[in-house]
N, C-alpha and C positions, 0 to 999 in steps of 0.2 A: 645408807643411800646407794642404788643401783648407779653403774656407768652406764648413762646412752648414748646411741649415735645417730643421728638424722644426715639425709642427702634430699636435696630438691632440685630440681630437670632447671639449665639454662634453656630459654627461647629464642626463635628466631621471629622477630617483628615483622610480617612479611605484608600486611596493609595498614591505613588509616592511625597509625603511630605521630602525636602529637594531638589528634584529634581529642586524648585521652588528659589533657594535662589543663587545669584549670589556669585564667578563669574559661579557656575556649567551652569546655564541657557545659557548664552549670551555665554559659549562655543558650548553646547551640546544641547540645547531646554528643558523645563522640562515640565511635565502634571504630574496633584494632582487628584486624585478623593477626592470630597468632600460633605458634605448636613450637612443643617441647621439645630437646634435643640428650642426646645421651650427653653430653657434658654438666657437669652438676657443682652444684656447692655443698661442700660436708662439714660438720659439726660433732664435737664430741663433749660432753657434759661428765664430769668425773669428782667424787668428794677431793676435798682439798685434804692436801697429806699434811700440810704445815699450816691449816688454818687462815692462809692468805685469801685473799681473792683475787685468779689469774686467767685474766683475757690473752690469748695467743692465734696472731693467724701467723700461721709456717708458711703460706705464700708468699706473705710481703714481709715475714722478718721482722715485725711487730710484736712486744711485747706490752704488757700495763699489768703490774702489778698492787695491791694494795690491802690494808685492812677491809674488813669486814663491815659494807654501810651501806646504808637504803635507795644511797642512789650517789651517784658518780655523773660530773659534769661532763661538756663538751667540749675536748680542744681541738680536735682531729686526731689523736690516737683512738683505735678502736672505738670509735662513733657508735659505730652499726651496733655491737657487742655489749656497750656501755646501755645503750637505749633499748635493748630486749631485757637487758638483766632490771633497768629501773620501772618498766612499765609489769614483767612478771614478780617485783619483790612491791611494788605497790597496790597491784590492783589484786593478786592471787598467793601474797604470803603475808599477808598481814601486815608491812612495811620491814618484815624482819629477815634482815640482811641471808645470805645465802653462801655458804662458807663451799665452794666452790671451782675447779678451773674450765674454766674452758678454751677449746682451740677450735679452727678451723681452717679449710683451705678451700679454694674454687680451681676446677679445670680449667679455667678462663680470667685472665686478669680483668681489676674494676676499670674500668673506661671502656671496655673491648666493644660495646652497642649489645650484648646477651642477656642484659637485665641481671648482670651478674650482683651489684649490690643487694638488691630488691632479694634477692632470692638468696642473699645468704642472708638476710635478714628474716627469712622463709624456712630455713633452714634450721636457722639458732633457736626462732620460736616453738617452731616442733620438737626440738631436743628439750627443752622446758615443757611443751607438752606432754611428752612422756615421763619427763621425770618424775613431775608433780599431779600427775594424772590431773591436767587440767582438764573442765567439759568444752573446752571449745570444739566446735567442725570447723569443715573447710572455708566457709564462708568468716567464720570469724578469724582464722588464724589470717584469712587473705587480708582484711578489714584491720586487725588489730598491727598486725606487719606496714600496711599503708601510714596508720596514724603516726606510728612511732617514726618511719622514718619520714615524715614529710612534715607531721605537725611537733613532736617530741624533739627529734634532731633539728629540723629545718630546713632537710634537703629540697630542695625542687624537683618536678619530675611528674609522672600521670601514677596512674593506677596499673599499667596494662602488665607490669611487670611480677607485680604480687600474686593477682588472680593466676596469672599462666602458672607460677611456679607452685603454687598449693592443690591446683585441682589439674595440671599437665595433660596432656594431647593435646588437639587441635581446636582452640575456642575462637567465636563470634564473639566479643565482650563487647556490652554496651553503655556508657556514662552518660549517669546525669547530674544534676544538680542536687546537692548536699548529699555526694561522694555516694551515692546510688548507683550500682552495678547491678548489672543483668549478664547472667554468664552462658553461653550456650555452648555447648558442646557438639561439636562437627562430628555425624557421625561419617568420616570418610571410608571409603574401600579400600581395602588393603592397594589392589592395584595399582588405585591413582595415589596411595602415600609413595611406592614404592618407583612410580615413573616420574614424581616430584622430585624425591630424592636420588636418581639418577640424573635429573637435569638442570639439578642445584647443584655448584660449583661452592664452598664456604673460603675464604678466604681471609687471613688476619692481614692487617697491613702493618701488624709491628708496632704501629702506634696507636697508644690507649689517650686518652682523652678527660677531663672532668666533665663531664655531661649538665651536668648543674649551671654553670657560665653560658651555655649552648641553650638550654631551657630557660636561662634567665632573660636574656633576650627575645625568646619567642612571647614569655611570658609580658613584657615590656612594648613588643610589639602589638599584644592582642589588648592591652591597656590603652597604649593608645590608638588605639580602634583603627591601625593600620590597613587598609584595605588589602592591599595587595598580599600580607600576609594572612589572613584572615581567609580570605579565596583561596589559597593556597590548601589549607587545612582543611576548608570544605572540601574541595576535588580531593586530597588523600580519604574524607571519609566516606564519600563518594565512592573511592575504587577500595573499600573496604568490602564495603555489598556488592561490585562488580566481580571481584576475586573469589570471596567466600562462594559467588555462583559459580564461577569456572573451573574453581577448585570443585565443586561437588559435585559439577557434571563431567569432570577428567578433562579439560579443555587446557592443557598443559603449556600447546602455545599462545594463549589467552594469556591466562595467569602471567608469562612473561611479560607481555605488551601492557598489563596492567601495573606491573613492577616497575618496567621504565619508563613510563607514563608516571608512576607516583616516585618517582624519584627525581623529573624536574619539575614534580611541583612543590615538593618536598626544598627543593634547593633555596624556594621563595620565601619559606617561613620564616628563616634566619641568617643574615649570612655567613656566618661560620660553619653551616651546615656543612660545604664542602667547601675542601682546597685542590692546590696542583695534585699533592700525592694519589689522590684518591679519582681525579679525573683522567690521571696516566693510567692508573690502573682499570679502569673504566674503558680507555680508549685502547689502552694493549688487547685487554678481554674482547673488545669487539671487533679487532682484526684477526684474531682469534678463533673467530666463530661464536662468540656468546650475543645472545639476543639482545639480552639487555642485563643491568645489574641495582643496585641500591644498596647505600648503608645500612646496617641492622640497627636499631638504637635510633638516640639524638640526631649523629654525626657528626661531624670533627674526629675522624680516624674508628679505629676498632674494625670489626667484620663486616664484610662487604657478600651480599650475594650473587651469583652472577649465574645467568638461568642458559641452558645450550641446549642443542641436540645431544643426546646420549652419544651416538656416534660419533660426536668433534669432543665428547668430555676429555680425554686424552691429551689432544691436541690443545684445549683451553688450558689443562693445570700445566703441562711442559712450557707456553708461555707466561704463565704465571710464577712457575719456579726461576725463570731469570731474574723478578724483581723482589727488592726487598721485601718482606713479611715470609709467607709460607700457607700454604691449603692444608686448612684440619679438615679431614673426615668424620661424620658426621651421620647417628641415626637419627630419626623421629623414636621418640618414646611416650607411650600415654598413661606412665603412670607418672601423678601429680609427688608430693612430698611424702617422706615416710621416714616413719623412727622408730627406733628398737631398743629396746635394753641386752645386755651383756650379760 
């Protein structure tokens, strides 16, 4: 057995996010604008020296080891890990166990809003793709990554995070009912990627979050047929097709005004969406000079984007370095997931 490695692009949710999470979807249809970042999640798949079977992520100091068996329960140790090894040893090895380690680690801790789970789950699957030269493409590794961790684990959560990280750049994705995706690929101009990411600000606020408690309630509110949350999610999917326009015609200060525009409406879905830390941060950024900003993700902590004049960027990250967190730099990247053998 070959050693391989896979890496999959974290995203930055930049419209129409929650629109994507059932049951809003399969009633109403949802579209996310989205694009990839050079921050990634990596994976390494290796035969076992000692015959164990050993899951390790080195970012959080996790380890699970054990005998050699068809499938491994959920407790919260390596979830994500546990659920790609029992879906690729049931459905593509015959139920016969995989003598095995694996590790992995993400640029980006889980809670941060970068669909960091999602995509190391995106990750781990590609690394079993390669090994075992499964025939899956892009669309099924997206689809098979959703099931496992949504219906296999039982996480909560939308789709929009899978797609982005298996097929990477800048996508329109659109949901519907019975987990039906349409995925469209933006073809943007280098230009307007490159005046975006001059006047995108990323910023961590230090605090990660469980994103699933945050979904569980929006999920709760759209049950009970909430109104006000429910509106809410429309006007985000609403300024999904306002963005994906502005964004394709270079409309740069647009794009902003539709960002903080979808970020108080954004605020209506849930309310744990936002707290103090994240509306100081909000409010320093825009004495600042930033236009406007939004959480990436759920919300409840993680990365904040915060959109300026190129000329005030300077001046926006020097007040941002006073408070806690820190500004990651950050490119756009358009290649989706990939693996390799050793």
């Amino acid at each position: 057995m070959d050693k391989v490695r896979s890496k999959a692009p974290l995203r930055l949710g930049l419209a129409g996010g929650g629109s994507d999470v059932s049951p809003y979807c399969d009633l109403y249809g949802g579209a996310v604008l989205n694009a990839t970042i050079d921050l990634s999640a990596y994976c390494t798949i290796e035969p076992s020296p000692d015959g164990m079977v050993r899951f390790r992520a080195t970012d959080r100091d996790e380890v699970f080891t054990d005998e050699p068996r068809s499938s491994y329960g959920y407790d919260g140790l390596l979830d994500l890990h546990k659920g790609v090894y029992n879906r690729v040893v049931r459905d593509y090895n015959n139920g016969e166990p995989l003598k095995i380690h694996v590790t992995t680690f993400s640029d980006a801790p889980a809670g941060s809003g970068l669909g960091s789970s999602s995509t190391m789950v995106v990750a781990i699957l590609s690394a079993y793709t390669e090994l075992l030269h499964l025939p899956l493409g892009e669309f099924d590794i997206a689809r098979i990554a959703f099931e496992i961790e949504r219906r296999d684990i039982g996480l909560r959560g939308g789709g929009q995070d899978q797609y982005a990280a298996t097929f990477g750049g800048v996508n329109f994705l659109e949901f519907y009912e019975s987990d039906r995706v349409v995925v469209n690929p933006l073809r943007v101009k280098n230009w307007i990627l490159n005046e975006l990411q001059a006047s995108l600000v990323l910023f961590f606020s230090g605090v990660s979050r469980e994103s699933d408690k945050i979904i569980a309630e929006q999920v709760k509110n759209f049950q009970n047929k909430s109104g006000k949350s429910i509106e809410a999610v429309h006007s985000l999917k609403k300024d999904a097709y306002y963005m994906k326009d502005a964004l394709l015609k270079g409309d740069i200060p647009e794009f902003g005004a539709i960002l903080g525009r979808s970020w108080e409406a954004k605020r209506q879905v849930a309310a744990n969406i936002s707290n103090t830390l994240m509306e100081d941060v909000l409010d320093r950024a825009r004495k600042a000079g930033a236009w406007s900003g939004k959480v990436s993700g759920a919300g409840g902590g993680g990365f904040m984007m915060l959109m300026v004049d190129p000329v005030d960027r300077m001046q926006l990250i020097s007040a941002l370095n006073t408070l806690d967190g820190r500004v990651v730099h950050f490119n756009f990247v358009k290649q989706g997931t990939q693996a390799w053998r050793i």
